[in-house]
C-alpha positions as CSV (number, residue, x, y, z in Angstrom):
1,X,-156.9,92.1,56.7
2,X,-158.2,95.6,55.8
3,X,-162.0,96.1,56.1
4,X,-163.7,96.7,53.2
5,X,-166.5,99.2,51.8
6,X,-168.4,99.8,48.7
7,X,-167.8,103.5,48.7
8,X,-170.3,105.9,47.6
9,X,-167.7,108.5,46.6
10,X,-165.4,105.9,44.6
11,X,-167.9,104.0,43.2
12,X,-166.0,101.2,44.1
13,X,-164.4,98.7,46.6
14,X,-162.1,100.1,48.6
15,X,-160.2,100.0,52.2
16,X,-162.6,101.3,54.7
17,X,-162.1,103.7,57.7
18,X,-160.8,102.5,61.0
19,X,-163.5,104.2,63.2
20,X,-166.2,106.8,63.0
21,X,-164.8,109.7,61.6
22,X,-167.7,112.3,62.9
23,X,-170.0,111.9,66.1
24,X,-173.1,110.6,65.9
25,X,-175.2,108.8,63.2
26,X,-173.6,110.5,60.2
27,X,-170.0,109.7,61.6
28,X,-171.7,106.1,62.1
29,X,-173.4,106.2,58.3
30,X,-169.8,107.5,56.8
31,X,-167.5,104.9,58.5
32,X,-169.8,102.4,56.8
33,X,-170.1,103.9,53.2
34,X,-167.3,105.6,53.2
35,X,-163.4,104.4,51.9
36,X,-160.5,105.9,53.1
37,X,-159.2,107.1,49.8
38,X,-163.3,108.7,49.7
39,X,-162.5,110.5,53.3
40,X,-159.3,111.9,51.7
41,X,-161.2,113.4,48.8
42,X,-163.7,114.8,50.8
43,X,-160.9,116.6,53.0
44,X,-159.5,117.7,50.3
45,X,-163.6,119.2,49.4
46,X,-163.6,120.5,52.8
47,X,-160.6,123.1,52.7
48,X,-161.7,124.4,50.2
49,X,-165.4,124.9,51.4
50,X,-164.4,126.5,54.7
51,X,-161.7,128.8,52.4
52,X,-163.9,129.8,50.1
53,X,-167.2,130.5,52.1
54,X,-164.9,131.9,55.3
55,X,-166.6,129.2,57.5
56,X,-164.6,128.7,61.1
57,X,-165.1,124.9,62.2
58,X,-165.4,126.2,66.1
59,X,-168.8,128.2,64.9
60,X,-172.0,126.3,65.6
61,X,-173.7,127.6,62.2
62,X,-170.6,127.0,60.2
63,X,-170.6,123.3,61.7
64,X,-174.2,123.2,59.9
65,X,-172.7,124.1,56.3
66,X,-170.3,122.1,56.6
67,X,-172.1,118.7,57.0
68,X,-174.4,120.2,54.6
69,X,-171.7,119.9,52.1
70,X,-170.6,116.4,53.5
71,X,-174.4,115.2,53.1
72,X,-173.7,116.3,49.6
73,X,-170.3,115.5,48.9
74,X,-170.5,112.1,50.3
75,X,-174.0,110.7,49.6
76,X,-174.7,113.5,47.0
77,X,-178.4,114.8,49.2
78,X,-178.9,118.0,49.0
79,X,-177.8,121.2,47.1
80,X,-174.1,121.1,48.6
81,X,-171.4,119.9,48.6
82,X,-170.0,120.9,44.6
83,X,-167.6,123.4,44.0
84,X,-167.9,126.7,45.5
85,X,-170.0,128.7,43.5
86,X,-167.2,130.6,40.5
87,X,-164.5,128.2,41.8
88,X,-161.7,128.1,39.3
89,X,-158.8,126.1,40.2
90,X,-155.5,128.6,40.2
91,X,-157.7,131.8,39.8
92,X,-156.4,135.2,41.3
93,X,-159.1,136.8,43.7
């Protein structure tokens, strides 16, 4: 049987994660409040935070926005983790 969550980002039941998936206490606090549908949407968040704001995921500050954004994506703390700002789906640069 598939372990089960009440996800913050669903609002909802859901099936939960199989492990951790981020080191440390945050990976820990995620695989507990965190579905996998949830993770999903918040990869989906991701790309399009590291596109838009030209972060490289190897980069030690760029590591720091980016769980910025998951604190605010995920558990909604914070100022990020929203659309980039004058994000329009399908606009030309």
């Amino acid at each position: 049987m598939a372990r089960m969550v009440k996800c913050v980002v669903l609002k909802r039941e859901a099936e939960g994660l199989e492990e951790p998936p981020h080191p440390g206490e945050l990976g820990e606090r995620i695989y507990e409040n965190v579905s996998k549908e949830g993770w999903g949407e918040w990869l989906k968040r991701l790309q399009m935070i590291i596109n838009e704001n030209q972060l490289n995921s190897a980069d030690a500050r760029s590591v720091e926005i980016i769980e910025q954004h998951m604190l605010g994506f995920l558990f909604e703390e914070g100022d990020l983790g929203g659309l980039p700002q004058g994000f329009r789906a399908g606009a030309k640069k």
